[in-house]
VMD Tcl script that builds the backbone (N, CA, C; Angstrom):
set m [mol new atoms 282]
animate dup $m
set s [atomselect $m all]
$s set {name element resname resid chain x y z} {
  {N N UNK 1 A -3.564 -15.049 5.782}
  {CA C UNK 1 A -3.202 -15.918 4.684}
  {C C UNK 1 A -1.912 -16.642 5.060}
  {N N UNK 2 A -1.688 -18.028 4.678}
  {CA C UNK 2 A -0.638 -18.642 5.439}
  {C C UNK 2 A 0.293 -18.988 4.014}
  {N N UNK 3 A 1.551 -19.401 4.159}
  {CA C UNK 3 A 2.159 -19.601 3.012}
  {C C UNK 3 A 1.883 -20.707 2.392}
  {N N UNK 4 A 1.025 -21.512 2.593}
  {CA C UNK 4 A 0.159 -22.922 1.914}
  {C C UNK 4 A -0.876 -21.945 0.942}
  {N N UNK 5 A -1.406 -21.234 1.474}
  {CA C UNK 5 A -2.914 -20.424 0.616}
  {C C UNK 5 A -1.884 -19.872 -0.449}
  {N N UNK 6 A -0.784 -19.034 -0.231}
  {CA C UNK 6 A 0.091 -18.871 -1.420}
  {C C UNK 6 A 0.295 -19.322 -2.517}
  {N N UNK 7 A 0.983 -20.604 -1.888}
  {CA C UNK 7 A 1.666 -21.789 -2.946}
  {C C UNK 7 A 0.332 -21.939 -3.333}
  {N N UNK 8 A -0.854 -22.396 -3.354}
  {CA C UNK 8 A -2.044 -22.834 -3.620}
  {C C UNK 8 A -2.665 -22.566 -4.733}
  {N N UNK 9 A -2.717 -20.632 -4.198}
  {CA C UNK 9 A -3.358 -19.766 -5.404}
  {C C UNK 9 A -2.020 -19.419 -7.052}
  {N N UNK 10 A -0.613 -19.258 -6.293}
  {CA C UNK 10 A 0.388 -19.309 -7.608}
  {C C UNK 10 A -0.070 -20.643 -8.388}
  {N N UNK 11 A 0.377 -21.945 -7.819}
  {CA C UNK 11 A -0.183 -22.882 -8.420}
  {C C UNK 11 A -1.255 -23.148 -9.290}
  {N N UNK 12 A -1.897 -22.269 -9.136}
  {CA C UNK 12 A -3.392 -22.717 -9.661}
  {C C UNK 12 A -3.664 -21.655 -10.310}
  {N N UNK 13 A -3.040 -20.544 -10.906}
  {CA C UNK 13 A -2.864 -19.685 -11.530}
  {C C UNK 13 A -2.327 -19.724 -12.964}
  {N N UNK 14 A -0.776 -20.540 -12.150}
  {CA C UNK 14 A 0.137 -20.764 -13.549}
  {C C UNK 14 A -0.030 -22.076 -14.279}
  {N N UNK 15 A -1.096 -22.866 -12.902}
  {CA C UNK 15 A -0.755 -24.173 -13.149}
  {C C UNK 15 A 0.537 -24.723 -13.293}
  {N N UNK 16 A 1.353 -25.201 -12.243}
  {CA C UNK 16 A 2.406 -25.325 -12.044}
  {C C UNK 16 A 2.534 -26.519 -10.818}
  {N N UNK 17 A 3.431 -27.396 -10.452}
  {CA C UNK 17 A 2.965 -28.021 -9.415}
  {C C UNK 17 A 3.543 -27.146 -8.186}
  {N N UNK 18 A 2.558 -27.609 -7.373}
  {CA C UNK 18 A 2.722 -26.968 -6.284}
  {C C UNK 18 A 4.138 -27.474 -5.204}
  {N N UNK 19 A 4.709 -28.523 -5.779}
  {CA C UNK 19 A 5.972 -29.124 -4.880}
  {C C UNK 19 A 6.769 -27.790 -5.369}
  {N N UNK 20 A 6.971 -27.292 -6.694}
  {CA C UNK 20 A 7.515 -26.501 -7.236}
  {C C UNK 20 A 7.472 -24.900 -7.100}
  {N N UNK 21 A 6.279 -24.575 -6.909}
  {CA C UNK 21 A 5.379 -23.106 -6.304}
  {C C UNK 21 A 6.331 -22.997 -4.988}
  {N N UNK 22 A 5.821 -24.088 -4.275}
  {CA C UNK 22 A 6.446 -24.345 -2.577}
  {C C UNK 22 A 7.843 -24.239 -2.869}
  {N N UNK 23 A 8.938 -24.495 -3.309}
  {CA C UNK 23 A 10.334 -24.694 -3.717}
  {C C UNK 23 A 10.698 -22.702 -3.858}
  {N N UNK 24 A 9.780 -22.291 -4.905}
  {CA C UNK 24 A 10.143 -21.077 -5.032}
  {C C UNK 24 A 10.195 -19.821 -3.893}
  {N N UNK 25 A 8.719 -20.150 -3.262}
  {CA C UNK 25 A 8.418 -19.554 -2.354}
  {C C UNK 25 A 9.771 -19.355 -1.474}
  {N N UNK 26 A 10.341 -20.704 -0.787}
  {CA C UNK 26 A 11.046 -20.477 0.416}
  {C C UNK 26 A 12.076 -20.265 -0.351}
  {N N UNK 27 A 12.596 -19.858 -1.471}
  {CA C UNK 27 A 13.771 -19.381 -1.848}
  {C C UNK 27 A 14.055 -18.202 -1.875}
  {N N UNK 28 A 12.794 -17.694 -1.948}
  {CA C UNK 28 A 12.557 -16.115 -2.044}
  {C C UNK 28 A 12.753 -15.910 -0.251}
  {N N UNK 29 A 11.751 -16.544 0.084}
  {CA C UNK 29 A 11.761 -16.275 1.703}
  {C C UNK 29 A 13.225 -16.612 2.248}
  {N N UNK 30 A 14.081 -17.213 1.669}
  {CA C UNK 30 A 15.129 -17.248 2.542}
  {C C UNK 30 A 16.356 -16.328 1.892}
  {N N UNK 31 A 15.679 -15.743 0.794}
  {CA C UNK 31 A 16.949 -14.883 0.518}
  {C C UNK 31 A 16.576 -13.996 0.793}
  {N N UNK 32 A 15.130 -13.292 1.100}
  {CA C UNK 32 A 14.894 -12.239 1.995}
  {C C UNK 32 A 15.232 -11.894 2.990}
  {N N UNK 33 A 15.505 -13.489 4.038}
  {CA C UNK 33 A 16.160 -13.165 5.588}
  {C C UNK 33 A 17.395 -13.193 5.576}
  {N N UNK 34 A 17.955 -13.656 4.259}
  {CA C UNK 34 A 19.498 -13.485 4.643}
  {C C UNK 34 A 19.695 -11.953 4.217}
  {N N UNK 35 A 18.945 -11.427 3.378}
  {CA C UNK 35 A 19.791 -9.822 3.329}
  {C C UNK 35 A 19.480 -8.870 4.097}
  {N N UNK 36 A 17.865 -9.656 4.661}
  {CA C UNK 36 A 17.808 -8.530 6.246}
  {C C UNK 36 A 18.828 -8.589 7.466}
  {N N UNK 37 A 19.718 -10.079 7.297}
  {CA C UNK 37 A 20.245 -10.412 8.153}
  {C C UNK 37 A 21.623 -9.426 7.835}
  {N N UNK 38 A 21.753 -9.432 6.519}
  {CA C UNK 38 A 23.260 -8.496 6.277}
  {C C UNK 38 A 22.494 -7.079 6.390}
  {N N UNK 39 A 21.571 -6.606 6.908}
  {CA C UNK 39 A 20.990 -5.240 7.186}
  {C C UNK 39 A 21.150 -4.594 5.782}
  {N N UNK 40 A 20.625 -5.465 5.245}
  {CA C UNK 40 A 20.052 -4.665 3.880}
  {C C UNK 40 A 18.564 -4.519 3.194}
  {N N UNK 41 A 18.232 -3.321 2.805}
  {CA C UNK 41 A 16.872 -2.901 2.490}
  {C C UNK 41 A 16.298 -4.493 1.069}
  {N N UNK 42 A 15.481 -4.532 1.162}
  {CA C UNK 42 A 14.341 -5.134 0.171}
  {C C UNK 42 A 13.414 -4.287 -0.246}
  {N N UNK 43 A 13.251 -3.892 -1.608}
  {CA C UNK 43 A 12.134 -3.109 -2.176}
  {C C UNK 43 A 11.403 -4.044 -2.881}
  {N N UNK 44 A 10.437 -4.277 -2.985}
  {CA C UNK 44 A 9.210 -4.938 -3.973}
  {C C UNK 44 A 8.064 -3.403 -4.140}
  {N N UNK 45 A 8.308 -3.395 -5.139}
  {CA C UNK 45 A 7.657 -2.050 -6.385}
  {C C UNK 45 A 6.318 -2.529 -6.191}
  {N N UNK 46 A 5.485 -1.784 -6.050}
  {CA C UNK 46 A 4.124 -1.868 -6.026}
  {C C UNK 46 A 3.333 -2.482 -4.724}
  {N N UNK 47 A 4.109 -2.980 -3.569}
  {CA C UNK 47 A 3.726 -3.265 -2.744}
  {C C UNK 47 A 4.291 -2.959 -1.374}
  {N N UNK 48 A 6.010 -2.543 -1.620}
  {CA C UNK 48 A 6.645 -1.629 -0.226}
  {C C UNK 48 A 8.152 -2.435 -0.181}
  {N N UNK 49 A 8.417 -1.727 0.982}
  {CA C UNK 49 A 10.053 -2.005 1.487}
  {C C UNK 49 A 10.071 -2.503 3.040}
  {N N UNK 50 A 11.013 -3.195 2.728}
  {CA C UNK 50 A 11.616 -4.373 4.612}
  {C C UNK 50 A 12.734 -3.979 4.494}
  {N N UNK 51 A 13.204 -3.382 5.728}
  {CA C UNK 51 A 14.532 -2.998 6.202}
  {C C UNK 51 A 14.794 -3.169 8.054}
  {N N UNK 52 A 15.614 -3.137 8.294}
  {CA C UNK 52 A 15.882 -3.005 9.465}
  {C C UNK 52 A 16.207 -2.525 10.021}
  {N N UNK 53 A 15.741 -2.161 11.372}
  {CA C UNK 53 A 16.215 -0.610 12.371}
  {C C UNK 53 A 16.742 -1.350 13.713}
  {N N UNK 54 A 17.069 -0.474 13.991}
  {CA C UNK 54 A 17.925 -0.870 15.500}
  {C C UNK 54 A 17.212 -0.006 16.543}
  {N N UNK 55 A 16.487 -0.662 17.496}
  {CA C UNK 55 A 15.697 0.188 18.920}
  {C C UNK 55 A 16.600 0.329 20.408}
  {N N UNK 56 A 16.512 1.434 20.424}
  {CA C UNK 56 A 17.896 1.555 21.497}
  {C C UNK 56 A 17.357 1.250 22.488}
  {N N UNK 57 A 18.304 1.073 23.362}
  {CA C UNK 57 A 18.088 0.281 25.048}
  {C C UNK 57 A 16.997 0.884 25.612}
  {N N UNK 58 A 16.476 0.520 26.489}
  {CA C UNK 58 A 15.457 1.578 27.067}
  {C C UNK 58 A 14.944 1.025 28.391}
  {N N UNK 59 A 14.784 1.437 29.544}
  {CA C UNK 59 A 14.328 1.104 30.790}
  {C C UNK 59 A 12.464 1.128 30.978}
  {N N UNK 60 A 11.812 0.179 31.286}
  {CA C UNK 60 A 10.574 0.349 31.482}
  {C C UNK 60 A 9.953 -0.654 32.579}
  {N N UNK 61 A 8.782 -0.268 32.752}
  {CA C UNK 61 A 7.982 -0.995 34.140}
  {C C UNK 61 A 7.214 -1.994 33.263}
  {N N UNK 62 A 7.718 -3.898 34.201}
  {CA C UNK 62 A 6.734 -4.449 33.802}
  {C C UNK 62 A 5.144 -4.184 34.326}
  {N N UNK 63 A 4.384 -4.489 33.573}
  {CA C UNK 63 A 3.013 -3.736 34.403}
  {C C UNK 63 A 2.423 -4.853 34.950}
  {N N UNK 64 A 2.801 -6.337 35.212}
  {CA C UNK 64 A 2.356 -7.501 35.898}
  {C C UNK 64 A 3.007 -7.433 37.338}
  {N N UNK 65 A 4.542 -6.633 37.148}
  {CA C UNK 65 A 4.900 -7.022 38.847}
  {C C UNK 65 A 5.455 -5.614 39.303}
  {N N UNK 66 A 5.129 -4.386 38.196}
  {CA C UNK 66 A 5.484 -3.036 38.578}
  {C C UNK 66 A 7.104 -2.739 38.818}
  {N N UNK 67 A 7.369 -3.854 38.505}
  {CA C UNK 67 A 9.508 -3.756 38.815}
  {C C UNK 67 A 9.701 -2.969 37.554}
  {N N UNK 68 A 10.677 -1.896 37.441}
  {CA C UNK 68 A 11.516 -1.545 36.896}
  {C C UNK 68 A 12.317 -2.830 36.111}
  {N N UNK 69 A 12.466 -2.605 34.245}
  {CA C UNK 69 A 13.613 -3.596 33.997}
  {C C UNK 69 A 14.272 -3.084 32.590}
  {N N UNK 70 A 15.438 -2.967 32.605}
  {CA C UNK 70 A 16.019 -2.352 31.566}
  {C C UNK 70 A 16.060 -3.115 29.957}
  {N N UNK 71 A 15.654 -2.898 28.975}
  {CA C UNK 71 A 15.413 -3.959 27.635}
  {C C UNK 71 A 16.573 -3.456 26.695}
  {N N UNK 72 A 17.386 -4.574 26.448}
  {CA C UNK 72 A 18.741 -4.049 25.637}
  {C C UNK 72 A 18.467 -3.836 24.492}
  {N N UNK 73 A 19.512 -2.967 23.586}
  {CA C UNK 73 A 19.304 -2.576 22.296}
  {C C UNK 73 A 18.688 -3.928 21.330}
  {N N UNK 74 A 18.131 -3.886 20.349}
  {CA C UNK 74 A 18.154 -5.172 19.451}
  {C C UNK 74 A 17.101 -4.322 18.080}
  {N N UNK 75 A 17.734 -5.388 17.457}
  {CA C UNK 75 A 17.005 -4.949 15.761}
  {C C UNK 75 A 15.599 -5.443 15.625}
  {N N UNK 76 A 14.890 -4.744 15.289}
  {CA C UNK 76 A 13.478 -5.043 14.320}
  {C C UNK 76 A 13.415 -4.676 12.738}
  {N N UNK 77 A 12.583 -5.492 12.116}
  {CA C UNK 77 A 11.690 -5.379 11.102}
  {C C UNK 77 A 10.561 -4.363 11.014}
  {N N UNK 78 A 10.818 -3.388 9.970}
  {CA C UNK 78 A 10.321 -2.297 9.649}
  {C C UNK 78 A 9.799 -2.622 8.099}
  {N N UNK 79 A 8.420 -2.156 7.952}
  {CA C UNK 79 A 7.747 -2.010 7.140}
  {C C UNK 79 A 7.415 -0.868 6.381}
  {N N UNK 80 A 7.055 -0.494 5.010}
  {CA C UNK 80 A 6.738 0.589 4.564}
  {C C UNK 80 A 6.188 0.257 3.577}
  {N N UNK 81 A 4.778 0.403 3.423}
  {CA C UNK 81 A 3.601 0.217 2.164}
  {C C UNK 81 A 4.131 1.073 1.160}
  {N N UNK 82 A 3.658 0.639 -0.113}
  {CA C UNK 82 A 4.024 1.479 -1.128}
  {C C UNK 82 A 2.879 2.745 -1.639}
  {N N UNK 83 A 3.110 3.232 -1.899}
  {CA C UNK 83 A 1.474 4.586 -2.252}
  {C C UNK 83 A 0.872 3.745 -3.164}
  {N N UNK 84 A 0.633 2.785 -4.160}
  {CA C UNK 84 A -0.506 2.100 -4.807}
  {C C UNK 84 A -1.197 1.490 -3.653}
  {N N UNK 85 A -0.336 0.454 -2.573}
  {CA C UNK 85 A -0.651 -0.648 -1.478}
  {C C UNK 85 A -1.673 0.332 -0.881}
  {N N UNK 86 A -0.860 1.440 -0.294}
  {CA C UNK 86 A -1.864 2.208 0.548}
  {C C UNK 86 A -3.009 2.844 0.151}
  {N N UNK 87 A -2.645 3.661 -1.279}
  {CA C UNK 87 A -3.913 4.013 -1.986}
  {C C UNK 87 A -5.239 2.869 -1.977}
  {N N UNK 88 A -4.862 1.381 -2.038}
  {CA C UNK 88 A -5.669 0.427 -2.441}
  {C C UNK 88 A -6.582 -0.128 -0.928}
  {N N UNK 89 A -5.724 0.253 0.458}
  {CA C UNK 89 A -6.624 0.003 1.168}
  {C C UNK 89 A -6.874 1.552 1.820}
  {N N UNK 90 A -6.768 2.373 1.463}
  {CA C UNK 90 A -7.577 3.328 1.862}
  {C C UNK 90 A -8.640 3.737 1.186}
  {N N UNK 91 A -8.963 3.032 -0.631}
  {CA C UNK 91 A -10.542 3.103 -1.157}
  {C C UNK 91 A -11.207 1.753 -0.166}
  {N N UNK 92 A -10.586 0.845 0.348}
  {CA C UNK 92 A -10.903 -0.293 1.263}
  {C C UNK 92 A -12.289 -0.005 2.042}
  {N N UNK 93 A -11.436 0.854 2.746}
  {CA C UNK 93 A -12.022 1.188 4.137}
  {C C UNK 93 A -13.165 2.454 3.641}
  {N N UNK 94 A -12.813 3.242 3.005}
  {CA C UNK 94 A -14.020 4.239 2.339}
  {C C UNK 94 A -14.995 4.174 2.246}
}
mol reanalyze $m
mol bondsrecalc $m
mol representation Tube
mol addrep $m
């Protein structure tokens, strides 16, 4: 689903214009990356939490040229479904 199918379906829900749907969207989306950026958690209730972890340095073999190459520390995006989210795709797959 792309963030156009978003704006699309809010729109057409609330009936609302969609210049406006679109407006909200990236406001949300950009105040999401700024508080991941200050390494702070995001909870949304009923669907999970975004936080950020830090993966420590670590040495490994590329497997195209078999060299040894060391990959420096750096942060990722961490996910965590909420127990409804997960409850809902594990009757999914059932």
């Amino acid at each position: 689903m792309l963030k156009k199918d978003i704006v699309d379906k809010v729109s057409d829900q609330l009936s609302l214009q969609k210049q406006d749907v679109a407006l909200a969207v990236d406001i949300i989306l950009e105040t999401m990356v700024k508080a991941l950026e200050e390494k702070r958690r995001i909870e949304l209730r009923g669907f999970g939490s975004f936080s950020v972890r830090q993966r420590k340095p670590r040495c490994t073999k590329n497997p195209r040229t078999g060299k040894m190459m060391d990959i420096p520390q750096r942060n990722t995006l961490h996910f965590t479904m909420s127990k409804s989210l997960k409850e809902a795709l594990i009757k999914e797959t059932a």
